[in-house]
Kinemage of the C-alpha trace (Angstrom):
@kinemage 1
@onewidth
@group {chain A} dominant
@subgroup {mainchain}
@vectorlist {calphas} color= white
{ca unk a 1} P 0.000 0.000 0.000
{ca unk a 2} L 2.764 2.136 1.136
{ca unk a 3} L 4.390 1.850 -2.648
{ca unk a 4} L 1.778 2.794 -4.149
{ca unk a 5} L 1.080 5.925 -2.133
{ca unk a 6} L 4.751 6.849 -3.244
{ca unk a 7} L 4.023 5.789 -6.836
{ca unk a 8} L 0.473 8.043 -6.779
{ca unk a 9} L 2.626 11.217 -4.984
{ca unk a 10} L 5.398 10.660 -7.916
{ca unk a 11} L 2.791 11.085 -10.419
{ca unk a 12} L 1.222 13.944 -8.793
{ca unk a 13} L 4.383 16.088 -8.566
{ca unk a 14} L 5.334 14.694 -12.449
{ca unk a 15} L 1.999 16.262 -13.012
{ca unk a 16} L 2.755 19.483 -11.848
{ca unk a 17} L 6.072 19.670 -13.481
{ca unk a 18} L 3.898 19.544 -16.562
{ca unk a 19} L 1.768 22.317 -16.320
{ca unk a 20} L -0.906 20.379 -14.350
{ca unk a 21} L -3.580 17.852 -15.420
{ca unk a 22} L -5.223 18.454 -19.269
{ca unk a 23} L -7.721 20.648 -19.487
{ca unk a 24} L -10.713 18.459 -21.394
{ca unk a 25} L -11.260 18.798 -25.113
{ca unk a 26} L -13.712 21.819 -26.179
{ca unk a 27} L -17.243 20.586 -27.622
{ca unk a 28} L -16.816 21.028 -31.542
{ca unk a 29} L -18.760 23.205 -33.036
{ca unk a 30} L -22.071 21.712 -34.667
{ca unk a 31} L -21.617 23.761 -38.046
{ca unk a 32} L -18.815 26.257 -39.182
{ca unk a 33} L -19.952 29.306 -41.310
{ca unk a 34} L -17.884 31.752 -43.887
{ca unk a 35} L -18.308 35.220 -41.953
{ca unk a 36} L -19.896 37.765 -43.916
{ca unk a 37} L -17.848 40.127 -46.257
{ca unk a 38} L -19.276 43.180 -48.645
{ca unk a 39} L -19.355 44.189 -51.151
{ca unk a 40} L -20.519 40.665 -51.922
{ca unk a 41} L -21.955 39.344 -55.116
{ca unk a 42} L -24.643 36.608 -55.854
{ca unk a 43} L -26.585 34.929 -59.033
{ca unk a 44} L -29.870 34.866 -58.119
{ca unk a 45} L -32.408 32.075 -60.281
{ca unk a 46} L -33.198 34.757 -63.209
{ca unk a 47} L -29.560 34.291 -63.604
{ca unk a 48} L -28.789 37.969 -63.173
{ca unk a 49} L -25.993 39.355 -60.746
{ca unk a 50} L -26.624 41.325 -57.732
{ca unk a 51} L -23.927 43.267 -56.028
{ca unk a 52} L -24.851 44.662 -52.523
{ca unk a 53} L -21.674 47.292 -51.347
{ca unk a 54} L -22.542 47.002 -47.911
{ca unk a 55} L -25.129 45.430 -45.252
{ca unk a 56} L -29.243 46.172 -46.522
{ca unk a 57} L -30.496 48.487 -43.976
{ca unk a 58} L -33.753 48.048 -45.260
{ca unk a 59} L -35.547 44.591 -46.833
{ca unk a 60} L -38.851 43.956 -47.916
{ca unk a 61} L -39.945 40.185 -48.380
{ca unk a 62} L -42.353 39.575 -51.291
{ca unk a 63} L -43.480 35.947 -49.741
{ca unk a 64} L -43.330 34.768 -45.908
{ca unk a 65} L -40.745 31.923 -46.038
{ca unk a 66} L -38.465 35.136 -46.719
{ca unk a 67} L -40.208 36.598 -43.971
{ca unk a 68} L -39.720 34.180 -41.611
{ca unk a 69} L -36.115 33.072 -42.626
{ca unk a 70} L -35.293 37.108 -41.594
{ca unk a 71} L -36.817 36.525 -38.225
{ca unk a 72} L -35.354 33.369 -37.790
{ca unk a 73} L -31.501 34.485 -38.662
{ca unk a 74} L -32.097 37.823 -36.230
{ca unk a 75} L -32.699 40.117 -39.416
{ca unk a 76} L -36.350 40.793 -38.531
{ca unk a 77} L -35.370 44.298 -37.541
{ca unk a 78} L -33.713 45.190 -40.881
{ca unk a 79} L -37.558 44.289 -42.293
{ca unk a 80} L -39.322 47.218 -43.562
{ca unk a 81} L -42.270 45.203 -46.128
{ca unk a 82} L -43.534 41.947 -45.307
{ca unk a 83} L -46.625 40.309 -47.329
{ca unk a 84} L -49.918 39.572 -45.039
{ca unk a 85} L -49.353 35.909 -44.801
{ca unk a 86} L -46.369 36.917 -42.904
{ca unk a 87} L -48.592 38.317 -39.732
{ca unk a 88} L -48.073 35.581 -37.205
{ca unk a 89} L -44.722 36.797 -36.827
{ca unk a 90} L -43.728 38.729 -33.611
{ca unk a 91} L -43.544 42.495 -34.571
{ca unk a 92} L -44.465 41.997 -38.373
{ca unk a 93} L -47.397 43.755 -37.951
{ca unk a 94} L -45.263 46.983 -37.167
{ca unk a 95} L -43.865 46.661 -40.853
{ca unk a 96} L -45.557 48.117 -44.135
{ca unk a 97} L -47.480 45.470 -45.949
{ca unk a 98} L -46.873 45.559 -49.075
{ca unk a 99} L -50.051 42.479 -50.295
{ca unk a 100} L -52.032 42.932 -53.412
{ca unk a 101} L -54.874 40.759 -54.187
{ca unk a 102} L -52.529 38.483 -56.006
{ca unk a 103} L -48.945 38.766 -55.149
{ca unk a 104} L -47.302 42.153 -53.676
{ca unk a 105} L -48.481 45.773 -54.633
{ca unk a 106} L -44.786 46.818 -56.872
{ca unk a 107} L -46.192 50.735 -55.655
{ca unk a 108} L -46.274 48.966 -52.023
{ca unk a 109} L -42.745 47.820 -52.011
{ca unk a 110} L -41.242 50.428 -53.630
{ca unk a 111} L -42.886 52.659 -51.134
{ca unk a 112} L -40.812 50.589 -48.848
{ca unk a 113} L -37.607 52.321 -50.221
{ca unk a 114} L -35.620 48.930 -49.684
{ca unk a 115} L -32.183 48.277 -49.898
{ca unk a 116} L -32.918 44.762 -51.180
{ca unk a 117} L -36.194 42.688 -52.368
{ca unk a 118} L -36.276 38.819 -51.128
{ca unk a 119} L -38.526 37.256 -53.817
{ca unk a 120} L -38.894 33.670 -53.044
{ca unk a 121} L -40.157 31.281 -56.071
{ca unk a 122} L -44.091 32.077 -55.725
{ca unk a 123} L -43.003 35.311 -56.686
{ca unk a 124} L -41.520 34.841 -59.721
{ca unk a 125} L -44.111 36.518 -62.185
{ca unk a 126} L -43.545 39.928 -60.447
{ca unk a 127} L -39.614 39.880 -60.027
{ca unk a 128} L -39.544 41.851 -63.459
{ca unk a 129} L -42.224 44.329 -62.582
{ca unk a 130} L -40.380 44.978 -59.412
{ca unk a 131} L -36.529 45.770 -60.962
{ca unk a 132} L -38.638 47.988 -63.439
{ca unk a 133} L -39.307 49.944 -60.396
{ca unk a 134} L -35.527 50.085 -60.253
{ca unk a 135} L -35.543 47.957 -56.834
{ca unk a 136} L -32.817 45.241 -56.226
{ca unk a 137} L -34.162 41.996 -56.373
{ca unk a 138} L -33.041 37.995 -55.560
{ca unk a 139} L -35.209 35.878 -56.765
{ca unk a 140} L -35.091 32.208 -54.944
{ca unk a 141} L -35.246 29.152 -57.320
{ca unk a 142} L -37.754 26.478 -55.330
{ca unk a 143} L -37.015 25.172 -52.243
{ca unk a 144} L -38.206 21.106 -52.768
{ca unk a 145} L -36.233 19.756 -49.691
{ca unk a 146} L -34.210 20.581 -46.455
{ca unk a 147} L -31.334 21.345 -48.083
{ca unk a 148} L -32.665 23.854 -50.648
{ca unk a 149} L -33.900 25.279 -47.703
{ca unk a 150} L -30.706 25.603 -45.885
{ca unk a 151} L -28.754 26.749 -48.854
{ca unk a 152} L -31.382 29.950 -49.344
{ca unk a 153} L -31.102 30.471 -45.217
{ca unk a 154} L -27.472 30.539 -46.209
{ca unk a 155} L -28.068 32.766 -49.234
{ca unk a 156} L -30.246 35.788 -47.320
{ca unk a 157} L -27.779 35.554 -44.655
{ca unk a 158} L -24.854 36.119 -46.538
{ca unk a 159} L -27.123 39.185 -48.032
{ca unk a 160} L -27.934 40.713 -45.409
{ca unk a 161} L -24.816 40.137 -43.332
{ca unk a 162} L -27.003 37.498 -40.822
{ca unk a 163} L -24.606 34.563 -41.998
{ca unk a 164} L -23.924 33.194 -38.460
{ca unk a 165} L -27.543 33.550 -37.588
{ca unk a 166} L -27.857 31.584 -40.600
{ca unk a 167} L -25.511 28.939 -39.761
{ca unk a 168} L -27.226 28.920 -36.362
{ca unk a 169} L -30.443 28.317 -37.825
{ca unk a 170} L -29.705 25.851 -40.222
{ca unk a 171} L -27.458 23.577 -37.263
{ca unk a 172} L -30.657 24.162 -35.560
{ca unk a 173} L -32.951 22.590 -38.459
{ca unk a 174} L -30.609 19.667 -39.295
{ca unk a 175} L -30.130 18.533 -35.558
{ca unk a 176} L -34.067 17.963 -35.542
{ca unk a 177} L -34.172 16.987 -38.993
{ca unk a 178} L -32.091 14.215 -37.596
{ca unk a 179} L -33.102 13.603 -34.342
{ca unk a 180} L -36.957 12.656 -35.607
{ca unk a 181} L -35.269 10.756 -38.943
{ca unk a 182} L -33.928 8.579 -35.780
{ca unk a 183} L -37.249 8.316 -34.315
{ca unk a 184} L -39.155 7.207 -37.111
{ca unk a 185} L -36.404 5.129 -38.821
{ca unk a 186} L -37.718 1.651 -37.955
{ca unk a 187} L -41.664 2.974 -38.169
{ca unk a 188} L -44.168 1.628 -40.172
{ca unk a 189} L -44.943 4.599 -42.680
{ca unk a 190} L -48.628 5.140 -43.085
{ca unk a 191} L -50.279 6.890 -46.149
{ca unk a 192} L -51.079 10.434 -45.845
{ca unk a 193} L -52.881 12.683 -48.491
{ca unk a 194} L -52.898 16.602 -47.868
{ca unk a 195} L -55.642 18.221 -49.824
{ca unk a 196} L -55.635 21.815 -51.004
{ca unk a 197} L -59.305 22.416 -51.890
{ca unk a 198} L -61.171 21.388 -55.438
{ca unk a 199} L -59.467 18.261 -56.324
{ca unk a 200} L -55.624 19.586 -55.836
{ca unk a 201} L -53.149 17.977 -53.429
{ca unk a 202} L -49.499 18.278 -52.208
{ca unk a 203} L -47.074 15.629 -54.924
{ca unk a 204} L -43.912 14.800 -54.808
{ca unk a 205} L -40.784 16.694 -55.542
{ca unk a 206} L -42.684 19.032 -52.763
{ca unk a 207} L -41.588 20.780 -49.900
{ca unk a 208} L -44.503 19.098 -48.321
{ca unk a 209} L -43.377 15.882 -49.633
{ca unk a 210} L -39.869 15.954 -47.897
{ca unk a 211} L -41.388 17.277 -44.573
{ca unk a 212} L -43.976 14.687 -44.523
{ca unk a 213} L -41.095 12.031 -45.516
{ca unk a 214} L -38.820 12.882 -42.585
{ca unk a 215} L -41.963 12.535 -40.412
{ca unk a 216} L -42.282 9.240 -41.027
{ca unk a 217} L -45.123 8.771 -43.164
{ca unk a 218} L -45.420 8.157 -47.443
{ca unk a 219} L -47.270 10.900 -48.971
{ca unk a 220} L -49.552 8.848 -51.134
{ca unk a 221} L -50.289 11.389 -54.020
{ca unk a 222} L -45.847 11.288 -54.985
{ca unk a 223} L -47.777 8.325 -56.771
{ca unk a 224} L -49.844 10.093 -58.827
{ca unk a 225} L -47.463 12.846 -59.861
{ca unk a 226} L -44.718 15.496 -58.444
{ca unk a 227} L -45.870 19.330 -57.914
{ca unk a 228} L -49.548 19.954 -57.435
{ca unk a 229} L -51.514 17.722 -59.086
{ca unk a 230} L -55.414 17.993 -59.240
{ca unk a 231} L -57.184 14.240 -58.719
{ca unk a 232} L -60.453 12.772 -58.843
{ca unk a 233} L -62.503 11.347 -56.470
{ca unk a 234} L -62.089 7.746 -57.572
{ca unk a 235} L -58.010 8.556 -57.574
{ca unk a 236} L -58.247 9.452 -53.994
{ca unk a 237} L -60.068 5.956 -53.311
{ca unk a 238} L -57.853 4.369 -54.916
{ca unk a 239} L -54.862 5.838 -52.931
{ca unk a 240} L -56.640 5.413 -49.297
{ca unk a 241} L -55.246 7.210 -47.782
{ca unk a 242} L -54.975 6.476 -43.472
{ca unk a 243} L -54.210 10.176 -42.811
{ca unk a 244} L -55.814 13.152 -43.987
{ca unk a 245} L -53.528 16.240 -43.225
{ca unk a 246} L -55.513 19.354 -42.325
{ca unk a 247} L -54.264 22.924 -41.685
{ca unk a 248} L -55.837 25.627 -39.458
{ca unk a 249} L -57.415 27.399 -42.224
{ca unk a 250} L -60.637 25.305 -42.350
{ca unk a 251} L -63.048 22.206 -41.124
{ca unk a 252} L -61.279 18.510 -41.588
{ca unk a 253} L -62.118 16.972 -44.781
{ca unk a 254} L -62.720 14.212 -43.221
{ca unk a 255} L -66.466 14.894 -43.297
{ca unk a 256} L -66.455 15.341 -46.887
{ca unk a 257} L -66.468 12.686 -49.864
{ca unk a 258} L -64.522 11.275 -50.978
{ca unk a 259} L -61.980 11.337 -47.757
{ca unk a 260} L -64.959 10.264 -45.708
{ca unk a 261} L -64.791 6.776 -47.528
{ca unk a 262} L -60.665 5.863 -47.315
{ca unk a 263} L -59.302 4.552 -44.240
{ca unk a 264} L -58.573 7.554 -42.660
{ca unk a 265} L -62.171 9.275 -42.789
{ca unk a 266} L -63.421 5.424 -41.157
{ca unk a 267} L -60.954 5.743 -38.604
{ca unk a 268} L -61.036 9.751 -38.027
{ca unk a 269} L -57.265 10.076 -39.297
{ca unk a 270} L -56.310 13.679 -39.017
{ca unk a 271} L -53.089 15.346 -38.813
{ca unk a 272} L -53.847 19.140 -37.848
{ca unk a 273} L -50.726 21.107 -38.846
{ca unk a 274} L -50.132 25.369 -38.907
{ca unk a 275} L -50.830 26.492 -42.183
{ca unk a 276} L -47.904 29.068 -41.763
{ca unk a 277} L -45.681 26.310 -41.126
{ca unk a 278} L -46.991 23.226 -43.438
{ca unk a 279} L -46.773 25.723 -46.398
{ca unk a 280} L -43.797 27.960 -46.061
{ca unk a 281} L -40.484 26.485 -47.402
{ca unk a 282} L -38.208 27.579 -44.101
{ca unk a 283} L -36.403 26.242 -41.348
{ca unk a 284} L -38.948 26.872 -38.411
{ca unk a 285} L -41.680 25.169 -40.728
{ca unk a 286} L -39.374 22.121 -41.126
{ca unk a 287} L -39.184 22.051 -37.408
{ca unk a 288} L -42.350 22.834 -36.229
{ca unk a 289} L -44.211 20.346 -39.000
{ca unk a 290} L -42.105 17.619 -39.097
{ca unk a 291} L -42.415 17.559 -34.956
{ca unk a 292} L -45.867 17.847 -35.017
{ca unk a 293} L -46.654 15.419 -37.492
{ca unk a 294} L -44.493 12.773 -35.836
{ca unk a 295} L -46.171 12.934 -32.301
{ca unk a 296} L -49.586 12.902 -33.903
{ca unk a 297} L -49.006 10.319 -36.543
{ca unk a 298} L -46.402 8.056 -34.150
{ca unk a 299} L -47.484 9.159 -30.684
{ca unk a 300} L -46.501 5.312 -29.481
{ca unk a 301} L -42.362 6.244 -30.239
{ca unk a 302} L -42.550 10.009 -30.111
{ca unk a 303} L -41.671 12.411 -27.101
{ca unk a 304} L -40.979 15.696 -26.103
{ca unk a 305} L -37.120 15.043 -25.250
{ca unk a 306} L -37.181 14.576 -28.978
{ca unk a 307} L -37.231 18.180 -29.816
{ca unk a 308} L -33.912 19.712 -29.958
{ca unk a 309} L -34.042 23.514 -28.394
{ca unk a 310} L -31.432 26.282 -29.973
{ca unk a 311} L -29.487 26.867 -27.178
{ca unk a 312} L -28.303 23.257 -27.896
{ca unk a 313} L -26.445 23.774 -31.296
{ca unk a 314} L -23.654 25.992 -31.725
{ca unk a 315} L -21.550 27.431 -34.545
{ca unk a 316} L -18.141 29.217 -35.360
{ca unk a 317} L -17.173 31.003 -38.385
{ca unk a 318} L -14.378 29.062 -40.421
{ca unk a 319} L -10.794 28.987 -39.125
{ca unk a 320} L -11.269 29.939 -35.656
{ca unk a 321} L -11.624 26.273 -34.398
{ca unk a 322} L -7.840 25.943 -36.092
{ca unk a 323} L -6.712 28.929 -35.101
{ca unk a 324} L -7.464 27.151 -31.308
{ca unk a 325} L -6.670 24.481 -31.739
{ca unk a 326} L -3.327 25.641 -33.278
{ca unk a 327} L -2.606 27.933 -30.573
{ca unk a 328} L -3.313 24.893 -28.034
{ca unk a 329} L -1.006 22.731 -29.674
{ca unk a 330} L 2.082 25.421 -29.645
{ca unk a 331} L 1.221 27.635 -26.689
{ca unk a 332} L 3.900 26.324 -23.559
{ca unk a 333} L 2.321 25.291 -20.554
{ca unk a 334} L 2.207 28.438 -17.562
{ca unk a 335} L 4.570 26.016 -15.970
{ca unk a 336} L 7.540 25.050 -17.720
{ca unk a 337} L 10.032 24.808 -14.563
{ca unk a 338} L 10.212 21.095 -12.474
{ca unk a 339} L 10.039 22.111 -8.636
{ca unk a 340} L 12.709 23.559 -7.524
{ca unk a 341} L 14.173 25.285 -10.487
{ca unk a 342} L 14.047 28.956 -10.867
{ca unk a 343} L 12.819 31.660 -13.712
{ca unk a 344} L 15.165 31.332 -16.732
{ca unk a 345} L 17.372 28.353 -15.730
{ca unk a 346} L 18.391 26.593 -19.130
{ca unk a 347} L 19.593 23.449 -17.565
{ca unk a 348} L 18.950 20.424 -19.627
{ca unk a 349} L 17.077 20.621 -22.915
{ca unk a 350} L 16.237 23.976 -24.419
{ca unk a 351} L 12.999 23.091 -26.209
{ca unk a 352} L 9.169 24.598 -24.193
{ca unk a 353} L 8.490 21.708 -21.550
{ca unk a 354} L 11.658 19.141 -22.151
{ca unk a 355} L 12.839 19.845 -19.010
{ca unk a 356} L 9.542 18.769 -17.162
{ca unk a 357} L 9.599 15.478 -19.726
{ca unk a 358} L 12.957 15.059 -17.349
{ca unk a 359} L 11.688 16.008 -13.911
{ca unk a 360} L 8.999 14.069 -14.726
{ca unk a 361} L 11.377 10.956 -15.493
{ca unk a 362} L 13.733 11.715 -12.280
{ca unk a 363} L 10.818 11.600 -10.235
{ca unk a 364} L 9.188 8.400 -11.532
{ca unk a 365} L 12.541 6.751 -12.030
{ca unk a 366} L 13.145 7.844 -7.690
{ca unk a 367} L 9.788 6.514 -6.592
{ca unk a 368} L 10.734 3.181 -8.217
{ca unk a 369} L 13.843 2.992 -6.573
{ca unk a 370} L 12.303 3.468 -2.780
{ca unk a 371} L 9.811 0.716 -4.248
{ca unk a 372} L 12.467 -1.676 -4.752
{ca unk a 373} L 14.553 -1.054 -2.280
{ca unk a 374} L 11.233 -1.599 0.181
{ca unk a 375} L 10.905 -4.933 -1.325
């Protein structure tokens, strides 16, 4: 017992020689991030150039995915015009809105004097009208799944000068993108059918589609055809669907033929999802719907714990994890010296830390001598 109380002091006082016991690893980052630099230039979907020379002061969204990817990224106070469909969000009301009966009001925005137009795809028949007015605007090709979604998130963040909100946001998306992919991995996938009114549903190749995917269900229609197809009633039989998805805006359809006839109108199937979240390509709606979806659809497997908060991701801009971990690796310990040696004594070797490697061997190499000689 003794000898190894000698042993356990030896190593203690090697320990010190060295500095002292490691410090343990930093968490990695969950994304890295290019910070933002203007002037900065970017090809928007119409294929044309725009230049910004410095951060937008002032943007006006012409669709509320835009909307709500400014809000989301911390840009919601550089918002000046937001479209009415963008209401639910906190403070939009306080912003111009800039709605026509179809589209935006071009009068409206420009009104809005903006720095910089977000057009998202839906808006893609006024983009023209718009840089008539002699506004600058990015148009958004279509965001079909969760990466087109994080790659515009990217995009207005590197416009606007949000880009580690961005980053941010999209770590956030992708750990609960995962995190309920895990959950429902092994599920059975029921059918689901999401109508939109007169025969039209959600295909595939959808925004929709993917969220409904990653919550663990098959939309049924990706059968039929990708986009927005319009079906009859003896197509919808046919597809039975065992889920009828229903947003906030009106009754279930469930009560209606011909859903009241397929498996899920029998067995009162319905998914209730946020309109403003099942239909707005952006990383809160992929959250939000693909989270409630999964504890309505697969309430047996699904909890609460599943949801991953913000606070729980974390970013840094590129380089500065090797910059640390560079300055770890050649940084000399705040103590160099083996006990007993003094400020600037160059005994032994010259190189940051040898001469503890030696103390650290004298003292080891002592504590096995007592050891022996005990025996």
């Amino acid at each position: 017992m003794r000898d190894r109380l000698v042993l356990v002091t030896a190593l203690l006082v090697a320990t010190a020689a060295l500095g002292g016991f490691a410090a343990p690893a930093a968490a990695q980052p969950d994304a890295t991030y290019e910070t933002c630099e203007f002037p900065v230039t970017m090809t928007d979907a119409t294929g044309e150039e725009i230049t910004l020379e410095e951060p937008p002061e002032r943007v006006t969204t012409t669709n509320p995915s835009a909307a709500q990817t400014m809000w989301e990224i911390g840009g919601e106070s550089q918002v000046v015009g937001v479209t009415q469909y963008a209401m639910y969000l906190d403070g939009a009301d306080e912003k111009t809105d800039v709605s026509a009966e179809r589209g935006v009001d071009v009068e409206k925005v420009a009104g809005t004097e903006p720095d910089l137009v977000l057009a998202p795809n839906a808006s893609a028949g006024q983009v023209q009208a718009l840089r008539d007015a002699g506004l600058t605007v990015y148009h958004f090709p279509e965001a079909k799944t969760t990466d087109d979604i994080a790659q515009k998130t990217t995009t207005i963040g590197k416009l606007t000068g949000n880009c580690e909100g961005a980053a941010e946001t999209n770590a956030w998306m992708n750990a609960n993108v995962d995190a309920v992919s895990n959950v429902t991995a092994d599920a059975d996938r029921p059918r689901v059918l999401y109508p939109l009114g007169s025969g039209f549903v959600a295909g595939g190749d959808t925004f929709i589609n993917a969220t409904f995917t990653l919550a663990g269900t098959n939309n049924t229609a990706a059968t039929v055809a990708d986009g927005y197809p319009q079906i009859s009633d003896e197509v919808v039989l046919e597809l039975d669907p065992e889920w009828i998805v229903v947003n906030s805006r009106g009754d279930s359809a469930l009560d209606e033929e011909p859903y009241a006839s397929t498996t899920a109108g029998e067995e009162g199937n319905a998914v209730y999802l946020e309109v403003h979240w099942l239909n707005q390509p952006a990383p809160a709606s992929v959250v939000n719907t693909i989270h409630d979806m999964t504890r309505q659809v697969h309430g047996d497997i699904y909890d609460n714990s599943t949801y991953v908060e913000r606070s729980e991701v974390s970013v840094e801009a590129e380089g500065e994890v090797d910059d640390e971990e560079t300055a770890d690796a050649t940084e000399a310990p705040a103590t160099t010296e083996a006990p007993g040696t003094t400020e600037g004594d160059t005994s032994g070797d010259s190189a940051p830390g040898f001469g503890a490697v030696a103390a650290l061997v004298a003292v080891l190499g002592s504590a096995l001598a007592a050891t022996r000689v005990r025996r």
